[in-house]
C-alpha positions as semicolon CSV with decimal commas, in nm:
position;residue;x (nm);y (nm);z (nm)
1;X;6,266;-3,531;0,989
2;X;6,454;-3,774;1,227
3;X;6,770;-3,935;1,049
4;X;6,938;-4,240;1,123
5;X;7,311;-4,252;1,082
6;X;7,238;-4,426;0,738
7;X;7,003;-4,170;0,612
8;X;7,285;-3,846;0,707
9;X;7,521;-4,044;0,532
10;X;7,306;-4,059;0,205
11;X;7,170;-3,669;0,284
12;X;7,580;-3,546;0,358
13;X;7,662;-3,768;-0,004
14;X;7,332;-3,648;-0,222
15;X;7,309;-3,308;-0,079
16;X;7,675;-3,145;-0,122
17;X;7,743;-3,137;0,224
18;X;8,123;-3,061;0,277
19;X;8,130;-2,978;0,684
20;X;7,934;-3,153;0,891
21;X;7,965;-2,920;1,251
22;X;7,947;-3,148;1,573
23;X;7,772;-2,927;1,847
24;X;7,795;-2,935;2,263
25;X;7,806;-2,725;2,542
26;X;7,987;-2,617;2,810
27;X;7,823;-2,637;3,155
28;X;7,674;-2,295;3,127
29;X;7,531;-2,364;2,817
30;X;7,741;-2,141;2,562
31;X;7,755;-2,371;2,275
32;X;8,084;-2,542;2,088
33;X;8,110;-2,692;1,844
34;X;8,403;-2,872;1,563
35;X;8,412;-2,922;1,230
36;X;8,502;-3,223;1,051
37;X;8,485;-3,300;0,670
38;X;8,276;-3,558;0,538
39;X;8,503;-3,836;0,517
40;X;8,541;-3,839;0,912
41;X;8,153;-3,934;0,952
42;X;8,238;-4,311;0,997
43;X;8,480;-4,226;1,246
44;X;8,208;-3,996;1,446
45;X;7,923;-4,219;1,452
46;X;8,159;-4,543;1,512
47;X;8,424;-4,404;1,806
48;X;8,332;-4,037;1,833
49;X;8,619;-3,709;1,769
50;X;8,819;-3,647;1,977
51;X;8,838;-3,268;2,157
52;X;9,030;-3,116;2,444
53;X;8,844;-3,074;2,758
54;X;9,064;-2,867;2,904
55;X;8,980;-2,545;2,737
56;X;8,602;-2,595;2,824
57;X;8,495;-2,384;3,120
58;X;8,349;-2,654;3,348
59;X;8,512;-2,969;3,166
60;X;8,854;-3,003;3,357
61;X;9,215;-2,970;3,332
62;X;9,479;-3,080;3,132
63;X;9,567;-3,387;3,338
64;X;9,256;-3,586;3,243
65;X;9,213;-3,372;2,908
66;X;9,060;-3,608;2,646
67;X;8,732;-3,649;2,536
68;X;8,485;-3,781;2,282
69;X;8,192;-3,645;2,073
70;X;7,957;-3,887;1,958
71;X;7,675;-3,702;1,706
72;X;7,322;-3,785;1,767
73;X;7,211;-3,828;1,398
74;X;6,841;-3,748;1,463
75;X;6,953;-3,371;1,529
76;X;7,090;-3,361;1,163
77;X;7,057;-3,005;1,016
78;X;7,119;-2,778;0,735
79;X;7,254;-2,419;0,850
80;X;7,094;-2,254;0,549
81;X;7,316;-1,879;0,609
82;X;7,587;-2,108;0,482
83;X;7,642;-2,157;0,094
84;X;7,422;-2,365;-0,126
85;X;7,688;-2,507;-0,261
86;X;7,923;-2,695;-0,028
87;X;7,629;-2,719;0,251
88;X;7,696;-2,705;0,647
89;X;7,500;-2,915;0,884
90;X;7,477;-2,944;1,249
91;X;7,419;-3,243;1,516
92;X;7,417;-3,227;1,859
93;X;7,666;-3,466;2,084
94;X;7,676;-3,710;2,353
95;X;8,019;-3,657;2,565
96;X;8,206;-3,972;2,648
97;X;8,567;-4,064;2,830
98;X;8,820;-4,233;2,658
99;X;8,648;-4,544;2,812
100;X;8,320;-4,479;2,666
101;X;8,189;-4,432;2,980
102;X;7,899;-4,111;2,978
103;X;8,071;-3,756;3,071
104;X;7,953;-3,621;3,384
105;X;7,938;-3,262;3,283
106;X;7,760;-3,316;2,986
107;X;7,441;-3,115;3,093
108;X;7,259;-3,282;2,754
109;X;7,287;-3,639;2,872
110;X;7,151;-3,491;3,226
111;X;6,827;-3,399;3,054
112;X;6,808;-3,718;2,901
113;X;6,825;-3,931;3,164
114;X;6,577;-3,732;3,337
115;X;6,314;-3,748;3,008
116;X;6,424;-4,182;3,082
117;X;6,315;-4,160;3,411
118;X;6,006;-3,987;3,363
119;X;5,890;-4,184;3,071
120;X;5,970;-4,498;3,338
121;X;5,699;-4,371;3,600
122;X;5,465;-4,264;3,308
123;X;5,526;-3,912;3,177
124;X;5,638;-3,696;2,919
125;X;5,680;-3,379;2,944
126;X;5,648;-3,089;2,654
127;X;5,881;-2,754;2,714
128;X;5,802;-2,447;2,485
129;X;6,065;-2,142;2,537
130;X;5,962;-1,756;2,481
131;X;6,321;-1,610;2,455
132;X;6,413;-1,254;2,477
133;X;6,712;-1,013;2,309
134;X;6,784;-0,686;2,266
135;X;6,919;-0,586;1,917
136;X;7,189;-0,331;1,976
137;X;7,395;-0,115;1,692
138;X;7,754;-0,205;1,652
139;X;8,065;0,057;1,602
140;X;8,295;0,143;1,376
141;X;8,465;-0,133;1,462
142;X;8,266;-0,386;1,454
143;X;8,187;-0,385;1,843
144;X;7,871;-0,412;2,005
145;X;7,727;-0,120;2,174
146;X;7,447;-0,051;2,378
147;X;7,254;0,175;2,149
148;X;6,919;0,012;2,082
149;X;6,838;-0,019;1,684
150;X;6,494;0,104;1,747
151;X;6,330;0,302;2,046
152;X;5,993;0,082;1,982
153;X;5,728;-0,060;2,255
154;X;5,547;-0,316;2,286
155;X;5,405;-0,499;1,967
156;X;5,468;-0,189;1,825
157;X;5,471;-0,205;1,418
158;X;5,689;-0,052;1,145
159;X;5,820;0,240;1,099
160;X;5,860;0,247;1,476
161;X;5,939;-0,099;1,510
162;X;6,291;-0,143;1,320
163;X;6,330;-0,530;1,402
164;X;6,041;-0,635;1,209
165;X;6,232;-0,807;0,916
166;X;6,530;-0,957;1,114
167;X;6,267;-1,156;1,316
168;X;6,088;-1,241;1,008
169;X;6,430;-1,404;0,882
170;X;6,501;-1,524;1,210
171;X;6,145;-1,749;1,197
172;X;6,225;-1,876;0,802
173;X;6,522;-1,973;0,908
174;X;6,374;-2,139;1,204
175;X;6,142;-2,331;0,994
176;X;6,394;-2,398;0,726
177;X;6,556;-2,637;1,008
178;X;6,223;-2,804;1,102
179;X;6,192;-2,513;1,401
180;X;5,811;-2,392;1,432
181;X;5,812;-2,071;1,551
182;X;5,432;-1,946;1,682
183;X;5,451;-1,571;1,701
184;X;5,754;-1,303;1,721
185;X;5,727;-0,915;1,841
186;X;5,851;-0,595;1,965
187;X;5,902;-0,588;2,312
188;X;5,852;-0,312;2,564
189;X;6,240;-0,239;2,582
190;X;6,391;-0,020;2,325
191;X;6,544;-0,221;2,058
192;X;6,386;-0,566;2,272
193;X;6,194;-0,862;2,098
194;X;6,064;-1,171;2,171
195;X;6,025;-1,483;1,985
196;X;5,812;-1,805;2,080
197;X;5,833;-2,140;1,905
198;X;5,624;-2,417;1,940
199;X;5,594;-2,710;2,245
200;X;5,805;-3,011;2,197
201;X;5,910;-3,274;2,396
202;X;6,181;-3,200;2,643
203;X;6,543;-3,257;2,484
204;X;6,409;-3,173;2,129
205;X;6,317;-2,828;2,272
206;X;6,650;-2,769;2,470
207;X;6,786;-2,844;2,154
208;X;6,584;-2,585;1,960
209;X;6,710;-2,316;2,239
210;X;7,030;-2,382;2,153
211;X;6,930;-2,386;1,778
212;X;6,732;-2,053;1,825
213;X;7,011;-1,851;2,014
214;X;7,271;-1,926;1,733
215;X;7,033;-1,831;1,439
216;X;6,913;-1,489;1,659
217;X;7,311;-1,400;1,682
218;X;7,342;-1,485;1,310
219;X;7,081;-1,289;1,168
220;X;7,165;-0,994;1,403
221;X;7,513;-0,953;1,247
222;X;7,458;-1,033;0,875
223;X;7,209;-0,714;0,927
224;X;7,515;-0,535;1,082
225;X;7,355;-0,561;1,450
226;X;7,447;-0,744;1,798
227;X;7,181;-0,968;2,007
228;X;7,183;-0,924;2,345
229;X;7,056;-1,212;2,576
230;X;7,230;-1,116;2,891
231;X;6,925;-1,056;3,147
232;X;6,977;-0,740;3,244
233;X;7,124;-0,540;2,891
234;X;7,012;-0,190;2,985
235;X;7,007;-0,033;3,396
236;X;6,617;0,119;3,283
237;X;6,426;-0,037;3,063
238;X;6,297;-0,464;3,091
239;X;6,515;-0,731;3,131
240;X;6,552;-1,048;2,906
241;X;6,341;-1,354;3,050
242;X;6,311;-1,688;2,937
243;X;5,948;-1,786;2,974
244;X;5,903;-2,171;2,998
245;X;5,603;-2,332;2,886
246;X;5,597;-2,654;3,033
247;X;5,311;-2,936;3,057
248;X;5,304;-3,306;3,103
249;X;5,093;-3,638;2,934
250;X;4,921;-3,782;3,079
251;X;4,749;-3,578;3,284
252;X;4,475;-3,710;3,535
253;X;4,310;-3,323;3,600
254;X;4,575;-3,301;3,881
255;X;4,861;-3,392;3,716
256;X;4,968;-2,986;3,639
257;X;4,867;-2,873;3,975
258;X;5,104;-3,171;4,145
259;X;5,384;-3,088;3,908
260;X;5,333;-2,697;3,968
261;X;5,291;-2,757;4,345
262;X;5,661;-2,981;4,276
263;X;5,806;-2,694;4,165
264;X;5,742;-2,411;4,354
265;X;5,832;-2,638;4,644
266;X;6,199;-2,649;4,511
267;X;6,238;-2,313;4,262
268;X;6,461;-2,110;4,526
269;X;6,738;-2,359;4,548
270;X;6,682;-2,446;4,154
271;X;6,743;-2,064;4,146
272;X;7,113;-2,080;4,086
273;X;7,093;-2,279;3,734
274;X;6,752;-2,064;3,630
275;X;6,942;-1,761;3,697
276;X;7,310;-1,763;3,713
277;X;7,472;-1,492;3,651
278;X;7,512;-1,144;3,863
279;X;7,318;-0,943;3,630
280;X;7,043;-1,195;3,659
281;X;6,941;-1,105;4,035
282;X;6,884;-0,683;3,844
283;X;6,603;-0,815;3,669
284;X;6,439;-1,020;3,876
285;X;6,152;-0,805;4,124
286;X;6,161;-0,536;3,837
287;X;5,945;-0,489;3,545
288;X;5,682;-0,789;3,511
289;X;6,008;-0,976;3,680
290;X;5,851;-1,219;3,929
291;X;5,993;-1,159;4,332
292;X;5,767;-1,406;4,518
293;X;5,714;-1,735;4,558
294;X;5,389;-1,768;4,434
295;X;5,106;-1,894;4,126
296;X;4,796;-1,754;3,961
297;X;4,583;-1,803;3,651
298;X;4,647;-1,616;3,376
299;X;4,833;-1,325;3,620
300;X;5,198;-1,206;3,489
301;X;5,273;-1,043;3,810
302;X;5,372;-1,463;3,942
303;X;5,642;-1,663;3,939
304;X;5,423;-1,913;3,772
305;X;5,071;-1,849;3,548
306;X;4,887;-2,118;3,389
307;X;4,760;-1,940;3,108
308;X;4,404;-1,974;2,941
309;X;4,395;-2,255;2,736
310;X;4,225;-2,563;2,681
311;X;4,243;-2,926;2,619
312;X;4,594;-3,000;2,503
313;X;4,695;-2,646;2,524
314;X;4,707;-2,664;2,924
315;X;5,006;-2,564;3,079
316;X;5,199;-2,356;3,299
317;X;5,401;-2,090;3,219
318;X;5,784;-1,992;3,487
319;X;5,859;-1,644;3,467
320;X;6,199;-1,645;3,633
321;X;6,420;-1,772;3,458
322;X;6,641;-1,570;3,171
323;X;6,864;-1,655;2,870
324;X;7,193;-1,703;3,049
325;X;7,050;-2,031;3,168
326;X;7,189;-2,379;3,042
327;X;6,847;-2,497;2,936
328;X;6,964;-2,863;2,914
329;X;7,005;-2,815;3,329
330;X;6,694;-2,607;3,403
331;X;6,462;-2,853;3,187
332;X;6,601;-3,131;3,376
333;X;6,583;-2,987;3,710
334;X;6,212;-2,874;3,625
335;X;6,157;-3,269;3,502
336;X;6,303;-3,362;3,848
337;X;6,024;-3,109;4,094
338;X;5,746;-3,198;3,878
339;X;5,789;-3,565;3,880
340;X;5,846;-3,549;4,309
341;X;5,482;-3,338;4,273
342;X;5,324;-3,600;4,143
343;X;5,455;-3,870;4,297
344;X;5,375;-3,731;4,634
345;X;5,073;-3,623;4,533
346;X;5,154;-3,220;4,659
347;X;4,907;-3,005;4,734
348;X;4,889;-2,673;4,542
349;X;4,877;-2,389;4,756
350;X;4,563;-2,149;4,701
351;X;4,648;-1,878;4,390
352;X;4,777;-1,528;4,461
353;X;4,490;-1,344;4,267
354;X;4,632;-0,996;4,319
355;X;4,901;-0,774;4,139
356;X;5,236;-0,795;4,331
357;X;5,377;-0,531;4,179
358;X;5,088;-0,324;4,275
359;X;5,014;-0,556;4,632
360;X;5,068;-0,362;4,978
361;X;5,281;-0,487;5,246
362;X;5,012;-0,665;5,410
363;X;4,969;-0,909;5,089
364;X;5,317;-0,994;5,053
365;X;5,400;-1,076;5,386
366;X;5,332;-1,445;5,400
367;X;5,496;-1,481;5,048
368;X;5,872;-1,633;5,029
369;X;6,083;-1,488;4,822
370;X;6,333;-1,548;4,550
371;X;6,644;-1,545;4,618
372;X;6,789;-1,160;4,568
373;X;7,127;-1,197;4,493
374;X;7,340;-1,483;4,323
375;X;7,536;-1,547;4,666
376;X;7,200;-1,653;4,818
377;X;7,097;-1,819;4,501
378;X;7,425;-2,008;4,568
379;X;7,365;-2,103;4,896
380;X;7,008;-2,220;4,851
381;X;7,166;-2,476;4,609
382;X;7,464;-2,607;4,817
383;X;7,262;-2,658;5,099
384;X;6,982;-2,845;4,898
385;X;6,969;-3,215;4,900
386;X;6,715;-3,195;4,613
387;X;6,998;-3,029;4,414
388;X;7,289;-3,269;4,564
389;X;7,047;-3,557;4,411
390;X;7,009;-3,435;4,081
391;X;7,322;-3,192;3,977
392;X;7,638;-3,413;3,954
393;X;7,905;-3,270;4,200
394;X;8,136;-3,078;3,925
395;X;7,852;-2,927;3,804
396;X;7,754;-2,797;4,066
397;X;8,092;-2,694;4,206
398;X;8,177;-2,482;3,870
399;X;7,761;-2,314;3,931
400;X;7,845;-2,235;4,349
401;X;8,194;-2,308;4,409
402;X;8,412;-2,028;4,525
């Protein structure tokens, strides 16, 4: 359900709610938040709460240190690990200056103003995320460690498979705050699993990535565990990817291949924000990683696969990116290829129907390739005036800056 600011003042007054937590993000995407008590809601909704910038990687220093969060009441939710009694909710925020004038690091209002401009030439476009995370066993301290909790494979089942009940709380949850997850497993790593929740549109499903990662991290601990969504966790066994599902309305029959055509065009220098962090550039090229530049249907060895489906269920699926991406950026920068795709009508290059990881020299040699370390990554975004266009300078300065 979609509140107005009415309606979460009636659901915070009839439902016991006595902290109301007012969520953002830094540029990277590790998410904030503040909590105020329930007498402060008129305040939020009518001139936003106040917060320091300064102590926000990417947000500035202390001489221009103030600014505002203004909660977004259709994002209303319970956090149902919290008591019964005394509830906690959540909504997402819109960043302002003192003036009122729109932040320009807030990577959330980014997204949504690309989602505007799309709906303005005619589209929508649906995002679905497959995240992920290694469950590791914590010390006697409390630490995380980097023993797996299981030494499971893939879609493995119990006995072997230890994480079968965490992800089963980890989807109620999910659905207890109107999050639809489709299927969860054991993935090939030891102590790895994946979750996938259903399409949405575009900042709804950023939104439920945030949503997802906190209630993962949750779970994980009240079973005594740590989850791991860095992309590289262990030196031999599968990284952690962050599959995105992505497809557009309406679409003409060429719609989806213009898009994909859009963004294989500009994926290297979109790179940086997809991938962006050292340990990133270890899993990419390894283990069902994709290397190349490249598409196919159905194959898992390419960057992208449009996987069998029908009707409505027609998409593609991007294989490069991982979980230390700000999804708010990389949804928006995805937004921004496709809709250049269509709107210059670009070609999509013939399929690569063989197995890379299996391919010969000969095969690979008139593929590009992604970028193999984050320096590269970084300069393939500097020198990109698709990037310039569409990242706001700070942004990108705290992504590639020195």
């Amino acid at each position: 359900m979609k509140y107005s600011k009415e309606e979460v003042s009636q659901y915070v007054l009839e439902e016991d709610v006595k902290f109301i937590r007012l969520a953002f993000c830094d540029v990277f995407g590790k998410q904030k938040n503040i909590s105020i008590m329930p007498d402060e809601l008129p305040r939020a909704f009518s001139h936003g709460i106040a917060i320091d910038a300064s102590a926000i990687r990417g947000f500035g220093d202390e001489a221009r240190s103030d600014l505002f969060l203004h909660p977004a009441p259709e994002t209303l939710t319970w956090l149902p690990w919290r008591p019964e009694h005394g509830k906690v909710v959540r909504m997402f925020c819109s960043i302002t200056n003192p003036d009122g004038s729109p932040f320009v690091c807030d990577t959330r209002a980014l997204l949504i103003k690309a989602v505007e401009d799309a709906k303005a030439a005619g589209y929508t476009f649906f995002f679905g995320g497959e995240q992920e995370f290694y469950l590791f066993e914590l010390d006697e301290n409390n630490e995380p460690t980097r023993k797996p909790y299981d030494h499971a494979g893939y879609m493995d089942i119990a006995p072997e498979d230890r994480g079968e009940n965490i992800r089963r709380e980890i989807c109620l949850t999910l659905e207890q705050m109107g999050i639809l997850p489709e299927s969860s497993h054991h993935e090939e790593g030891p102590g790895q699993n994946e979750i996938a929740f259903r399409y949405t549109e575009a900042l709804e499903a950023a939104d439920n990535v945030m949503t997802f990662r906190t209630v993962v991290k949750t779970a994980a601990r009240r079973n005594g565990l740590y989850a791991d969504f860095s992309p590289k966790p262990l030196g031999d066994t599968p990284g952690n990817g962050f599959h995105i599902n992505m497809s557009v309305k309406p679409d003409s029959g060429e719609t989806l291949s213009h898009m994909t055509a859009g963004i294989l065009d500009k994926i290297i220098p979109m790179t940086a924000f997809l991938n962006p962090v050292e340990s990133s550039y270890r899993r990419l090229g390894k283990m069902k990683a994709p290397k190349y530049v490249s598409w196919s249907p159905e194959n898992r060895s390419q960057l992208i696969r449009i996987p069998a489906a029908a009707n409505e269920y027609k998409r593609i699926e991007l294989r490069s990116a991982d979980p230390s991406a700000n999804p708010y950026i990389a949804f928006a920068l995805l937004i921004r290829a496709s809709l250049e795709g269509i709107k210059n009508k670009s070609p999509l290059e013939k399929p690569t129907d063989v197995n890379l990881y299996k391919a010969d020299e000969s095969a690979l040699a008139s593929l590009k390739k992604l970028p193999e370390t984050l320096k590269t990554a970084k300069a393939a975004a500097i020198s990109s005036e698709f990037i310039k266009a569409n990242v706001p300078a700070p942004i990108l300065e705290s992504y590639c800056g020195e």
